[in-house]
C-alpha positions in Angstrom: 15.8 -26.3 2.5 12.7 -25.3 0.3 9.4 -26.2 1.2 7.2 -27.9 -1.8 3.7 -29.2 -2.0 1.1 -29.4 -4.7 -1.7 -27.2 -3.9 -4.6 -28.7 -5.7 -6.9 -26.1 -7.6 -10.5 -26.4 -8.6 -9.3 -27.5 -11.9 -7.7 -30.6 -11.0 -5.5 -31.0 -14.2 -3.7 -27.8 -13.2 -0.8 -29.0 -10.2 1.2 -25.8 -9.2 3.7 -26.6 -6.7 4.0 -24.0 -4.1 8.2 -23.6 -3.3 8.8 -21.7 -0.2 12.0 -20.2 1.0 13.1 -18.4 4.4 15.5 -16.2 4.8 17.2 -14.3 8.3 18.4 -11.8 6.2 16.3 -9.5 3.7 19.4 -8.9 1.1 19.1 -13.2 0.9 15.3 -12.7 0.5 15.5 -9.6 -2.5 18.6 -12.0 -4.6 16.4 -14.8 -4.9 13.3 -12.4 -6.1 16.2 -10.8 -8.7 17.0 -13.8 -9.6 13.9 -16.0 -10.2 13.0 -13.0 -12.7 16.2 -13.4 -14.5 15.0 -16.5 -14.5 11.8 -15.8 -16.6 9.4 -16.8 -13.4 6.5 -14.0 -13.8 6.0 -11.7 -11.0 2.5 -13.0 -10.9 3.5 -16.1 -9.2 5.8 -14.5 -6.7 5.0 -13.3 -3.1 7.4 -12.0 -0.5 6.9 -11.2 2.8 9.4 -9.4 5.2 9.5 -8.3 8.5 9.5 -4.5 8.6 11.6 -4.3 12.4 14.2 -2.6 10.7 11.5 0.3 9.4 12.1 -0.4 5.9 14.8 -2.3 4.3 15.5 -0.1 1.7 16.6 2.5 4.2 19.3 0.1 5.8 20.6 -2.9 3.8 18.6 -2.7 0.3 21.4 -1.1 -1.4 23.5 -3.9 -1.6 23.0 -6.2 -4.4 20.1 -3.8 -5.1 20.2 -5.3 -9.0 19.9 -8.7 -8.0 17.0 -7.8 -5.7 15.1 -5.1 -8.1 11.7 -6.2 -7.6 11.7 -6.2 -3.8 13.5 -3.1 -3.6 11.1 -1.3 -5.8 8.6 -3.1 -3.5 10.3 -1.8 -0.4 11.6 1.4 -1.6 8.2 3.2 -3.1 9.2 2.4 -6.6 7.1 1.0 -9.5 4.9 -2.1 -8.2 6.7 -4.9 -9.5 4.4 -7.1 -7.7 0.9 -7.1 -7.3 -1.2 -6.3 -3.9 1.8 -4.0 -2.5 1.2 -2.8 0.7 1.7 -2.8 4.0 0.1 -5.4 6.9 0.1 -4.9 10.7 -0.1 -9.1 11.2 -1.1 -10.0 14.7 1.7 -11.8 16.4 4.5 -10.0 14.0 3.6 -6.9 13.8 4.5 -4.6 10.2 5.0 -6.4 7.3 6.4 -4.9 3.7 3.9 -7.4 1.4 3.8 -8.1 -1.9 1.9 -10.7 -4.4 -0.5 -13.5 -4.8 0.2 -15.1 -0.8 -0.4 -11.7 0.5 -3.4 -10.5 -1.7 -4.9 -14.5 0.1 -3.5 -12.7 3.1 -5.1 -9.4 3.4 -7.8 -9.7 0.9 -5.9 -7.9 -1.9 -4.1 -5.7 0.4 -2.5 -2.6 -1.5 -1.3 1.0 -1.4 0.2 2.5 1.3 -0.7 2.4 5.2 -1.2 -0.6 7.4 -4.1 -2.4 7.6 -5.3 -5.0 9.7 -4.5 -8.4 7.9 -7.6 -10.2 7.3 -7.3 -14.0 8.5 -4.6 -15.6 9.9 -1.2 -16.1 8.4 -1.5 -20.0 9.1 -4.4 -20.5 7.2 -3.3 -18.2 4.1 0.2 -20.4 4.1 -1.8 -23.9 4.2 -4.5 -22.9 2.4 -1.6 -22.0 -0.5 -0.4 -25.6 -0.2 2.4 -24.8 3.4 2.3 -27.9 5.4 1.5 -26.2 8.7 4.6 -27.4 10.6 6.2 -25.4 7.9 3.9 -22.4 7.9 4.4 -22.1 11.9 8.2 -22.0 11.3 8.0 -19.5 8.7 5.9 -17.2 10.5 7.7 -16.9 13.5 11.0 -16.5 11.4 9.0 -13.5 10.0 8.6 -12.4 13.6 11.6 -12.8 14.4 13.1 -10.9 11.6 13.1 -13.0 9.0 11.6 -12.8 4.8 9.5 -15.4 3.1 9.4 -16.0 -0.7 7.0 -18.0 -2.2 6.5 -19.3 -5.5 3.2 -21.3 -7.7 5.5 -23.5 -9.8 4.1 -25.2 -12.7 5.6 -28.7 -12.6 8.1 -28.2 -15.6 9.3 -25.0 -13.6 9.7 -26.6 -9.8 13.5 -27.5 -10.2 14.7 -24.6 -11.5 13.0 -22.5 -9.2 14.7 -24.9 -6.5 17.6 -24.6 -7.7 17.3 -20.4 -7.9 15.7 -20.1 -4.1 18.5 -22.9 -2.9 21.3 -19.7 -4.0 20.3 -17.6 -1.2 20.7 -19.1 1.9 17.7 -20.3 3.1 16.5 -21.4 6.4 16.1 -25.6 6.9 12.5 -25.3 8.7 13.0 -28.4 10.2 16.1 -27.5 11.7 15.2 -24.3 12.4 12.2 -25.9 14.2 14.1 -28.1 16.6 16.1 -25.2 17.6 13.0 -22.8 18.2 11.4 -25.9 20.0 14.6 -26.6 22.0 14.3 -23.0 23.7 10.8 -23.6 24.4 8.9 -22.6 21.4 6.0 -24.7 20.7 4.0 -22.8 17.6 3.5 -19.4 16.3 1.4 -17.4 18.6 -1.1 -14.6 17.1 -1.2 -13.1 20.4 2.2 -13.1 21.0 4.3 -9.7 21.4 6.0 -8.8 17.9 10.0 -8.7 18.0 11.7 -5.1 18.4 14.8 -4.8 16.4 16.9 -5.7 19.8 15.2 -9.3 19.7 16.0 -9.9 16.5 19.7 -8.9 17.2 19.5 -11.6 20.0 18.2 -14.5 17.5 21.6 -14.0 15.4 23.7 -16.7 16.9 25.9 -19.5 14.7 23.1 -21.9 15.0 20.8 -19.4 13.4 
């Protein structure tokens, strides 16, 4: 299921819908980028953020469907910056994060280069503030905790099914769903404070239900 909402700017005849899509596995995450470029969707409006547990994804499952996933595999991979405010985030609650793009520059105050930094602000309010409804934005981050990759998209209105349509290809997680089943082992919200994952509790979260 992808998340939609306008996110009202100062200039009130300009509507972009942000479109955000989870996905439990990073190859998922990369297809859709590949693909909403084939797309013709500019860079500019695309942000992705993945869980780095795995110490790169480039160094364990990038190289498949590595042309469909380009962008975030140059991202990951030390290639040419695809997309802007590449960097790298230490995120409290999650831990290291492989960043790219508008969500993450709103993030980490124009995070970029290499190194991790301290993100500035909380992930919640960067994902609402972009036009997340928060029960949404606490399931996506603690999907990023637990291993998962968010892509997010400013859609001008003529351009919101089609990027729909392209994020919908890949799998992503329904955040209600994924909510009730978080909730139903006790989960309540995403916690700053929290311990990140390690790649052994990640491992654990890959059941059929997930």
């Amino acid at each position: 299921m992808i998340d939609g909402t306008l996110a009202a700017l100062k200039d009130h005849s300009i509507t972009p819908t942000t479109l955000s899509a989870l996905y439990d596995a990073y190859n998922d995450a990369a297809g859709a980028v590949g693909d909403l470029e084939a797309a013709g969707i500019s860079t500019a409006d695309i942000s992705v953020l993945v869980n780095n547990l795995h110490n790169h994804p480039e160094t364990s499952n990038a190289g498949t469907g590595a042309e469909a996933g380009a962008s975030v595999g140059a991202v990951v991979g030390g290639g040419a910056v695809v997309l802007t405010g590449l960097g790298m985030l230490a995120i409290p609650g999650i831990g290291p994060v492989v960043a790219a793009g508008w969500l993450i520059a709103a993030l980490a105050g124009a995070a970029a280069g290499a190194g991790v930094g301290a993100a500035a602000g909380g992930i919640i309010g960067s994902m609402t503030t972009s036009g997340i409804p928060e029960d949404h934005a606490q399931v996506y981050a603690e999907g990023i905790r637990r291993g998962g990759a968010l892509v997010s998209v400013r859609a001008q209105p003529e351009k919101v099914e089609l990027i729909r349509s392209v994020l919908n290809r890949h799998s992503p997680v329904d955040p209600d769903t994924r909510g009730t089943t978080y909730r139903s082992a006790g989960w309540r919200a995403f916690d700053e404070t929290a311990a990140p994952y390690i790649a052994a509790d990640a491992e654990r979260e890959r059941t059929p239900d997930f």
